[in-house]
C-alpha positions as CSV (number, residue, x, y, z in Angstrom):
1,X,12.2,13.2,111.1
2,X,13.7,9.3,111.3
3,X,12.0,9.1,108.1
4,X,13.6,11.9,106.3
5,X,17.0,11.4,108.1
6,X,17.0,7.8,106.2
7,X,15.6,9.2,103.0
8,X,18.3,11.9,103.3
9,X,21.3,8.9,104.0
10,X,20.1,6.8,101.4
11,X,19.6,9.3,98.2
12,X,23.1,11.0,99.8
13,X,25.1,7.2,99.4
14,X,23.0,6.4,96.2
15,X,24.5,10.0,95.0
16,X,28.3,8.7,96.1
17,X,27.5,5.3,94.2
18,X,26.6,7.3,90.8
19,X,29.7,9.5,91.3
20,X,32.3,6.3,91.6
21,X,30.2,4.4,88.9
22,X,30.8,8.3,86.9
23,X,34.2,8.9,87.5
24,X,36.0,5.9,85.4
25,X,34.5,6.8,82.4
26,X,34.8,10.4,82.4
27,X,38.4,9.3,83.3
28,X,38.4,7.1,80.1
29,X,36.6,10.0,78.6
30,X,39.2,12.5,79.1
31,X,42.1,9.7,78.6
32,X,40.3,9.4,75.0
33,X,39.5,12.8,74.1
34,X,43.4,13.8,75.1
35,X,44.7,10.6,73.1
36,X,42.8,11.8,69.6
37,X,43.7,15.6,70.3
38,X,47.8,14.4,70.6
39,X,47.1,12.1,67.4
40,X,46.0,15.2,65.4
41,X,48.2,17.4,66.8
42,X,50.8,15.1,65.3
43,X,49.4,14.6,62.1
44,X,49.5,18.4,61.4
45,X,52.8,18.9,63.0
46,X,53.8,15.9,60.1
């Protein structure tokens, strides 16, 4: 049981390190993807 309890703890934080390392660049992602869909919108609305 200790042994799983620490397999558990460590695969849970190494989860909660991928998610932060994740979540700046689907951030930048998103930031990207919403910059080019605003730079077409106004190039057909020209």
């Amino acid at each position: 049981p200790v042994v799983l309890d620490v397999v558990n703890n460590s695969t849970a934080s190494g989860t909660q390190r991928t998610i932060l390392n994740i979540l700046p660049l689907l951030v930048l992602v998103v930031l990207v993807l919403a910059f080019v869909g605003v730079m077409k919108i106004g190039k057909s609305g020209k």
